[in-house]
Backbone atoms as SQL, in Angstrom:
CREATE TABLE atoms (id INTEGER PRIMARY KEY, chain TEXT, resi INTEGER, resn TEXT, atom TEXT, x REAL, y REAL, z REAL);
INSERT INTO atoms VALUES
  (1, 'A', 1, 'UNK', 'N', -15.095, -19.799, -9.311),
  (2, 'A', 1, 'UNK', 'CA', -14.301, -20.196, -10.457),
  (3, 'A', 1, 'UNK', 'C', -12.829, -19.921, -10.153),
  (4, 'A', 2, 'UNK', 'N', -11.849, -20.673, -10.365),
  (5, 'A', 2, 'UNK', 'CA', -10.484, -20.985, -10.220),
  (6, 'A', 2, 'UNK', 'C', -9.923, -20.683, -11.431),
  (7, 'A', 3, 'UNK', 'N', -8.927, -19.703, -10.736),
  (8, 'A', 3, 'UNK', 'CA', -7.543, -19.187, -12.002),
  (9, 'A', 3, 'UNK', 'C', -7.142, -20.184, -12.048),
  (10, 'A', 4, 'UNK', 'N', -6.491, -20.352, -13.744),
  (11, 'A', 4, 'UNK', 'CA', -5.572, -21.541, -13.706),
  (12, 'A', 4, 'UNK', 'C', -3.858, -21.309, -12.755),
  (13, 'A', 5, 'UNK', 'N', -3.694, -21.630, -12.371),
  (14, 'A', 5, 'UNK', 'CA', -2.168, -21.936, -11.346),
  (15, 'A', 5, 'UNK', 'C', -2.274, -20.992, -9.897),
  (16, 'A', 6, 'UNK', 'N', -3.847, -20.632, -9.522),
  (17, 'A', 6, 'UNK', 'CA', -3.959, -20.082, -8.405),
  (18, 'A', 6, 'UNK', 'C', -4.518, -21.198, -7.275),
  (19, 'A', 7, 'UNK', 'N', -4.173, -20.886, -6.248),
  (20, 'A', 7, 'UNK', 'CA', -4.972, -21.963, -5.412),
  (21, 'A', 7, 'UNK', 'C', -6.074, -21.109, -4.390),
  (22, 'A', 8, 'UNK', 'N', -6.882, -21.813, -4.466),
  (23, 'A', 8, 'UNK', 'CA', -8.295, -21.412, -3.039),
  (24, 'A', 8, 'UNK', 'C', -7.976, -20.955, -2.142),
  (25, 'A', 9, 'UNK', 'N', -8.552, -20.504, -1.065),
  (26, 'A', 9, 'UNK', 'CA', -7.985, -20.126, -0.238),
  (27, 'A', 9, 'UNK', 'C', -7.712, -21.609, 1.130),
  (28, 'A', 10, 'UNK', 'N', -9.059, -22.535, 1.083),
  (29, 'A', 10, 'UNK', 'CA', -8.898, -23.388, 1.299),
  (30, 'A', 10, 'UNK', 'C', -7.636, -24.462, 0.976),
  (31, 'A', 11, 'UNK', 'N', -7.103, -23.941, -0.331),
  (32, 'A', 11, 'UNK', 'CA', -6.226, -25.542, -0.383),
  (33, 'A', 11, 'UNK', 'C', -4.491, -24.570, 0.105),
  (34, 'A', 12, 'UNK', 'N', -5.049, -23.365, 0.686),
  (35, 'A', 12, 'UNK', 'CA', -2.956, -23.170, 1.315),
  (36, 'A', 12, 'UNK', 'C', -3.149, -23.712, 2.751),
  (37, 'A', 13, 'UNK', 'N', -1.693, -24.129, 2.907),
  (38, 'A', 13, 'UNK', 'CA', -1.893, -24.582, 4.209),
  (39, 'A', 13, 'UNK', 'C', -1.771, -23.281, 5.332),
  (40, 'A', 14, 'UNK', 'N', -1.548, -23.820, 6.718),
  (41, 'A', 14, 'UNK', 'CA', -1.581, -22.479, 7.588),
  (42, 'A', 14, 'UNK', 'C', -0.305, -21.411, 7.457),
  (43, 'A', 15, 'UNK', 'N', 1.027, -21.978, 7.157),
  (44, 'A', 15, 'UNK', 'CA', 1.594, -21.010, 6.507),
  (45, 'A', 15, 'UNK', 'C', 1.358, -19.839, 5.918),
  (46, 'A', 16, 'UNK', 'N', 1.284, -20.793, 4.828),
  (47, 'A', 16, 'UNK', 'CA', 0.371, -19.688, 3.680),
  (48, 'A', 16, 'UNK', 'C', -0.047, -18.943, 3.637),
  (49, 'A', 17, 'UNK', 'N', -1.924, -18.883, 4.439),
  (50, 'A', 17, 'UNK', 'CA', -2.528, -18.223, 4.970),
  (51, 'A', 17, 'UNK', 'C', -1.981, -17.290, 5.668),
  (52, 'A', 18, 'UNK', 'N', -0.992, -17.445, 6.679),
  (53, 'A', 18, 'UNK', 'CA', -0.866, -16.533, 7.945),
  (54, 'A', 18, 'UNK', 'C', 0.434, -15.214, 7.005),
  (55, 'A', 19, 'UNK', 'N', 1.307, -16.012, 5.456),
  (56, 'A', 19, 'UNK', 'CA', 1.856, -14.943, 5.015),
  (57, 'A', 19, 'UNK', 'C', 0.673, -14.200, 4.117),
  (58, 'A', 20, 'UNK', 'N', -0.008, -14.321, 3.487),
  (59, 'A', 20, 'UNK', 'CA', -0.844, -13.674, 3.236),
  (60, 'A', 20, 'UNK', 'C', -1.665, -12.204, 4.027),
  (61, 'A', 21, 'UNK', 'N', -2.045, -13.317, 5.291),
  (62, 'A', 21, 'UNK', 'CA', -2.562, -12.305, 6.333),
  (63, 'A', 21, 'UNK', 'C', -1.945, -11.815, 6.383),
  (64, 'A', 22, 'UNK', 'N', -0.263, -11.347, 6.600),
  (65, 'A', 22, 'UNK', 'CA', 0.287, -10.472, 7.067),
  (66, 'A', 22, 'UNK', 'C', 1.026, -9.840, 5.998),
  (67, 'A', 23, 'UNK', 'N', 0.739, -9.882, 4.805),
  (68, 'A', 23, 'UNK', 'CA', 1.081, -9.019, 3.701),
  (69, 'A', 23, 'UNK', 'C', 0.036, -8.169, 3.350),
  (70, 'A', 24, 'UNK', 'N', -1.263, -8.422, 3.746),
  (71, 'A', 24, 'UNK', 'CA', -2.362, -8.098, 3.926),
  (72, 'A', 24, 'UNK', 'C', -2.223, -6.598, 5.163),
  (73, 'A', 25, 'UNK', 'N', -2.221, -7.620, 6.494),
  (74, 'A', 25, 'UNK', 'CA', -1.705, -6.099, 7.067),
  (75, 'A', 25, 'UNK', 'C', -1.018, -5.152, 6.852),
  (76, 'A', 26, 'UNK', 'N', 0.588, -5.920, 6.607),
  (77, 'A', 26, 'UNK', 'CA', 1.357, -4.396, 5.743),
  (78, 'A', 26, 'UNK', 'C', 0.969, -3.678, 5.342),
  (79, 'A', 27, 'UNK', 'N', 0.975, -4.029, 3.995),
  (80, 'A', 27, 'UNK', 'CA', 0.107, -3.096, 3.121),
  (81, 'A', 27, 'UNK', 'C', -0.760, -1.889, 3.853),
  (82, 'A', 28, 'UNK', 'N', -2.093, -2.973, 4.404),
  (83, 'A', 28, 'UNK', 'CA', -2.437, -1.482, 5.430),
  (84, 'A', 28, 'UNK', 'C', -2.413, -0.758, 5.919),
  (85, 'A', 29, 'UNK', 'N', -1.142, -1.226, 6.648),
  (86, 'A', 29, 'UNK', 'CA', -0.829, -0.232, 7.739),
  (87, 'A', 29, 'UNK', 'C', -0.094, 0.790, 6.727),
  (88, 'A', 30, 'UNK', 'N', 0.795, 0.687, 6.244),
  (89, 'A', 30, 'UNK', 'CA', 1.718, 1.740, 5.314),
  (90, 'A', 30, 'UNK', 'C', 0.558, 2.253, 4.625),
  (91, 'A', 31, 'UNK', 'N', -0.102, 1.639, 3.738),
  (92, 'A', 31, 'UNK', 'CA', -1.233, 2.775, 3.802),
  (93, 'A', 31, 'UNK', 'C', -1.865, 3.912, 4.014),
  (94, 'A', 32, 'UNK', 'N', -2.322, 3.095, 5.219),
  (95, 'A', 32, 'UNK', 'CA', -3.225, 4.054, 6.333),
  (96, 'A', 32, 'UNK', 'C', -1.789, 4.919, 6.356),
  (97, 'A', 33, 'UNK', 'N', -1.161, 4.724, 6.983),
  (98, 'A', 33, 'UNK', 'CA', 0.125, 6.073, 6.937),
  (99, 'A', 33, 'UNK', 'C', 0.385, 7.053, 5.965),
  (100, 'A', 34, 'UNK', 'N', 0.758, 6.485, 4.854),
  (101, 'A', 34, 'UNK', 'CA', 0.840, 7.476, 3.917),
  (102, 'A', 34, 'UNK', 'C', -0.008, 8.225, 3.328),
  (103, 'A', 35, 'UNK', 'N', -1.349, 7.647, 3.742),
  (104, 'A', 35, 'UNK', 'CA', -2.560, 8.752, 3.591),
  (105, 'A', 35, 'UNK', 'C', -2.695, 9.283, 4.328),
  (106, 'A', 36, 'UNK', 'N', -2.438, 9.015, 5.540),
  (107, 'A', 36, 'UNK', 'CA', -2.465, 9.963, 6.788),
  (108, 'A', 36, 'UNK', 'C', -1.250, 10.959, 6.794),
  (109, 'A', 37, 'UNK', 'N', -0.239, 11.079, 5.962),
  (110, 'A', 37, 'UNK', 'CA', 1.092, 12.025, 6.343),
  (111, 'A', 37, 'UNK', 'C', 0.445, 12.685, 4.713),
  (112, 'A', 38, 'UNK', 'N', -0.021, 12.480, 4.129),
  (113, 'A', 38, 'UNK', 'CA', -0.450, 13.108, 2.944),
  (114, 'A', 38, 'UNK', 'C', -1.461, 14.456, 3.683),
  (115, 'A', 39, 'UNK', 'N', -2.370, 13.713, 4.235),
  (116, 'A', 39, 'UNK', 'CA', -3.266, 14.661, 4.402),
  (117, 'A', 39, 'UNK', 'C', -3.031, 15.782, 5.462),
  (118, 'A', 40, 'UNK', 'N', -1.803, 15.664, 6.256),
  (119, 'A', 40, 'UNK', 'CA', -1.277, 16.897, 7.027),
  (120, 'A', 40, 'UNK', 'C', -0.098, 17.105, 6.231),
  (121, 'A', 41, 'UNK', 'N', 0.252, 16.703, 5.208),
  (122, 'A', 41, 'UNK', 'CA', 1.649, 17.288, 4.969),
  (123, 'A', 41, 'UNK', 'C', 0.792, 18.769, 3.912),
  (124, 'A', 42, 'UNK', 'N', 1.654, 19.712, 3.356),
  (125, 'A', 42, 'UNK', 'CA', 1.182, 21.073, 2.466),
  (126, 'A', 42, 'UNK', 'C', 1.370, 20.468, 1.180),
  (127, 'A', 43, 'UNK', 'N', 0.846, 20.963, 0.166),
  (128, 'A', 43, 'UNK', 'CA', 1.286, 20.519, -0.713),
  (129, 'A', 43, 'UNK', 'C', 2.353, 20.809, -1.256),
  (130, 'A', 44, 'UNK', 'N', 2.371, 22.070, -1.118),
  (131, 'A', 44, 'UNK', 'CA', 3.922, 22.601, -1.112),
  (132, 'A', 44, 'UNK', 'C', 5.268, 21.901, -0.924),
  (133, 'A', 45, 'UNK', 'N', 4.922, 20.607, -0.179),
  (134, 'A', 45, 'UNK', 'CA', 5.755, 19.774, 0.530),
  (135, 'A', 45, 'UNK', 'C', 5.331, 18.651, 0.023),
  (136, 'A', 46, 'UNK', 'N', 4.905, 18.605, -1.117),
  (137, 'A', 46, 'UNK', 'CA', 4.680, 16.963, -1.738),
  (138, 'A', 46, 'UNK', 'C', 5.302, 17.131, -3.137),
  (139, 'A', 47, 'UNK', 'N', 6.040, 15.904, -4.070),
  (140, 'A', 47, 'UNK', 'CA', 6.123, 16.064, -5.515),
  (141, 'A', 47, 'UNK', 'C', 5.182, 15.487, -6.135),
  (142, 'A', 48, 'UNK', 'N', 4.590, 16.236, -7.003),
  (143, 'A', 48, 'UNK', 'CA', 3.443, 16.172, -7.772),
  (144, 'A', 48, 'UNK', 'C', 1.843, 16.486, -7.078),
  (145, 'A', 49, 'UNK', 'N', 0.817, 16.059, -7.746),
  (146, 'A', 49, 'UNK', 'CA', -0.413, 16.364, -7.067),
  (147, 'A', 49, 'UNK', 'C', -0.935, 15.664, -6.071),
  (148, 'A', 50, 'UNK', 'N', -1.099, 16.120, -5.043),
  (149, 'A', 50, 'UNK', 'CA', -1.832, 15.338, -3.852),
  (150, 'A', 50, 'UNK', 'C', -2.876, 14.159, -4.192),
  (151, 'A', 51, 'UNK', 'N', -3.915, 14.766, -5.031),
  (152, 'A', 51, 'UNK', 'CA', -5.107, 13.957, -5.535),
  (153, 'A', 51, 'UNK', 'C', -3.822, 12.603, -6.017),
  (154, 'A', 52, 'UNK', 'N', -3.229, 12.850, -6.846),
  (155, 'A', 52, 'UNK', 'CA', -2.315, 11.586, -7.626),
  (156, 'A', 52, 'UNK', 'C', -1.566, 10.523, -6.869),
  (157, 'A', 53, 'UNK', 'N', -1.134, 11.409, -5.319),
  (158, 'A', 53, 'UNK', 'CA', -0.752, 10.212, -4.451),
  (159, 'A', 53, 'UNK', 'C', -1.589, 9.836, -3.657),
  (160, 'A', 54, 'UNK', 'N', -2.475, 10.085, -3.457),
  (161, 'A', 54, 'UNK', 'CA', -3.620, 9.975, -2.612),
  (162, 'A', 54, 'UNK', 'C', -4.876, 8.797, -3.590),
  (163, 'A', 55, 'UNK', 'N', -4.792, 8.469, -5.036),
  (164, 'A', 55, 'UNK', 'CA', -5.380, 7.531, -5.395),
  (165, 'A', 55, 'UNK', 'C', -4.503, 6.693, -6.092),
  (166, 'A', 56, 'UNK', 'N', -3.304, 6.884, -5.860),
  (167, 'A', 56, 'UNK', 'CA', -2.249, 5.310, -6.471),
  (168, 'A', 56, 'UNK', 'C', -1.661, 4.747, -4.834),
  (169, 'A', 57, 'UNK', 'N', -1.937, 5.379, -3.831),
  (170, 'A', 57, 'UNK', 'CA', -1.432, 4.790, -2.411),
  (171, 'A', 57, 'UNK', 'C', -3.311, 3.723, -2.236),
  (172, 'A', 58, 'UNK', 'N', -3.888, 4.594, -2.624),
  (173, 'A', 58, 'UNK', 'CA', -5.950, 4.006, -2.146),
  (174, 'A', 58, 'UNK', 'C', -5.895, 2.740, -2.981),
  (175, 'A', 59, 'UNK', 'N', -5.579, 3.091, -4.329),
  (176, 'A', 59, 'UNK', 'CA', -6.111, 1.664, -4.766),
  (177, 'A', 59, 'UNK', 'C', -5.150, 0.476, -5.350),
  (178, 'A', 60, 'UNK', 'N', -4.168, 0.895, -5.442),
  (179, 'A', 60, 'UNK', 'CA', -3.456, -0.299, -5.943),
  (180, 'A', 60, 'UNK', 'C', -2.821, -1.381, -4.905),
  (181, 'A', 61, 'UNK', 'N', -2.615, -2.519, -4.986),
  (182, 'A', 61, 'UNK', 'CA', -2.697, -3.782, -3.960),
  (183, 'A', 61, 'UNK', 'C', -0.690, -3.881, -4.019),
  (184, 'A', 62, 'UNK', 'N', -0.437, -3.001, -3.202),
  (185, 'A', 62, 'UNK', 'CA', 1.366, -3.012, -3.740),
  (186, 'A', 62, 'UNK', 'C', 2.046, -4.207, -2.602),
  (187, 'A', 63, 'UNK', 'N', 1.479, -3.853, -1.696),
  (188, 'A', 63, 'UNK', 'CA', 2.320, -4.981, -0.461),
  (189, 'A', 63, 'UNK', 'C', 3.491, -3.579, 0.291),
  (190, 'A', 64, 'UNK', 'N', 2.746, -2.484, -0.112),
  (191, 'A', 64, 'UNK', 'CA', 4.128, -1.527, 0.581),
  (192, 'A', 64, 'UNK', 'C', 4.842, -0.580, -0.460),
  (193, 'A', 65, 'UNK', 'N', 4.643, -1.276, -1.325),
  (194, 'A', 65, 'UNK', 'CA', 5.446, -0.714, -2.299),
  (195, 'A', 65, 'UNK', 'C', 5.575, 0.922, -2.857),
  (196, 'A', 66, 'UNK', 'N', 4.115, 1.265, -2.988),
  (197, 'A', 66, 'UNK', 'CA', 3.661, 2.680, -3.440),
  (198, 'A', 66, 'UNK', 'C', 3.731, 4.036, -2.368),
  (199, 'A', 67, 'UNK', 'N', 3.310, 3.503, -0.881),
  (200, 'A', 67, 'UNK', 'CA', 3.543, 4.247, 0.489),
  (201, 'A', 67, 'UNK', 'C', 5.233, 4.200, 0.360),
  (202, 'A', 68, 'UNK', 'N', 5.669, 3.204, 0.232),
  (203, 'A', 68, 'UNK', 'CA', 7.111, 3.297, 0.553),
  (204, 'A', 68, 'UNK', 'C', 7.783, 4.213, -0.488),
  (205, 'A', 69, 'UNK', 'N', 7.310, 4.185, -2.003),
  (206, 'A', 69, 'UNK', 'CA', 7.849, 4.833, -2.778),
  (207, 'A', 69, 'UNK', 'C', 7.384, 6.521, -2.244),
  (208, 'A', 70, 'UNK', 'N', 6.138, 6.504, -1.514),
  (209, 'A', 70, 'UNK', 'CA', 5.494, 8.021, -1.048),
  (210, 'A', 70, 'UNK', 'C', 6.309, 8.526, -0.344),
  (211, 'A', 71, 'UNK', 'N', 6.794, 7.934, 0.788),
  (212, 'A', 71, 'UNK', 'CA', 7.683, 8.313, 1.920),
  (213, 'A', 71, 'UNK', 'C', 9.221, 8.754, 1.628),
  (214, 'A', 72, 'UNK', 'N', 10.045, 7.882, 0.750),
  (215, 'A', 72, 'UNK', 'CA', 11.130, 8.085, 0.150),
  (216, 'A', 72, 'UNK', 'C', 11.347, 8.784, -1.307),
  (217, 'A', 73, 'UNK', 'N', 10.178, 8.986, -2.194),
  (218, 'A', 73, 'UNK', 'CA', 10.307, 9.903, -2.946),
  (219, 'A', 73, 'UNK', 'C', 9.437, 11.456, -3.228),
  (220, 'A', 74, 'UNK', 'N', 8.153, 10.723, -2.668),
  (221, 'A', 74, 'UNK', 'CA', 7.184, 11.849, -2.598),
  (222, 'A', 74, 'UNK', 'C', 7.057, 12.630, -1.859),
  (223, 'A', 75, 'UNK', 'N', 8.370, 12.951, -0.678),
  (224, 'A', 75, 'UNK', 'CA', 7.748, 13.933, 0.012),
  (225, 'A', 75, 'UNK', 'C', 9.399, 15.139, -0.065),
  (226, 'A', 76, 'UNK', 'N', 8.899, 16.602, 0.143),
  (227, 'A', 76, 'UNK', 'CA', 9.861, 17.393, 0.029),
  (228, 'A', 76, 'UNK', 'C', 10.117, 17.052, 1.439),
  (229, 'A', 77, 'UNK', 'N', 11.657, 18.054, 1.216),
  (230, 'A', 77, 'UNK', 'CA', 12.356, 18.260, 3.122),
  (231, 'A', 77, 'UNK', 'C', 11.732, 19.454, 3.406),
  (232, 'A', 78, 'UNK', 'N', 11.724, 19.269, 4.632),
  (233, 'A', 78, 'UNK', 'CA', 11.101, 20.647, 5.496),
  (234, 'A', 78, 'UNK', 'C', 11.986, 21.736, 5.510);
């Protein structure tokens, strides 16, 4: 079933597709990072609760956005 003003994945052309794919990767990769610098950083050295950045970096579909906000706001200086 089709959103109204979304298209298939079939009807983008290869463009399309290939920005997708690679907003797709982003995302991941920053991800995978910021869960990975979460889980060796102390907490001592994070603002706010670990658990809290550790499930708004897991599940929300940002394109970068939430890791990037992790990296530049969520973490103390050494």
């Amino acid at each position: 079933m089709a959103v109204a003003g979304l298209k298939q994945w079939s009807e983008l052309t290869g463009a399309q597709r290939g920005l997708v794919v690679a907003g797709v990767v982003v995302d991941s990769v920053a991800k995978a990072a910021a869960l990975r610098d979460l889980r060796r950083r102390p907490a001592g050295r994070v603002r706010g609760p670990k658990w809290l950045w550790a499930t708004a970096i897991a599940l929300t579909g940002s394109l970068g956005a939430v890791p990037l906000t992790y990296f530049l706001f969520g973490r103390r200086p050494a």
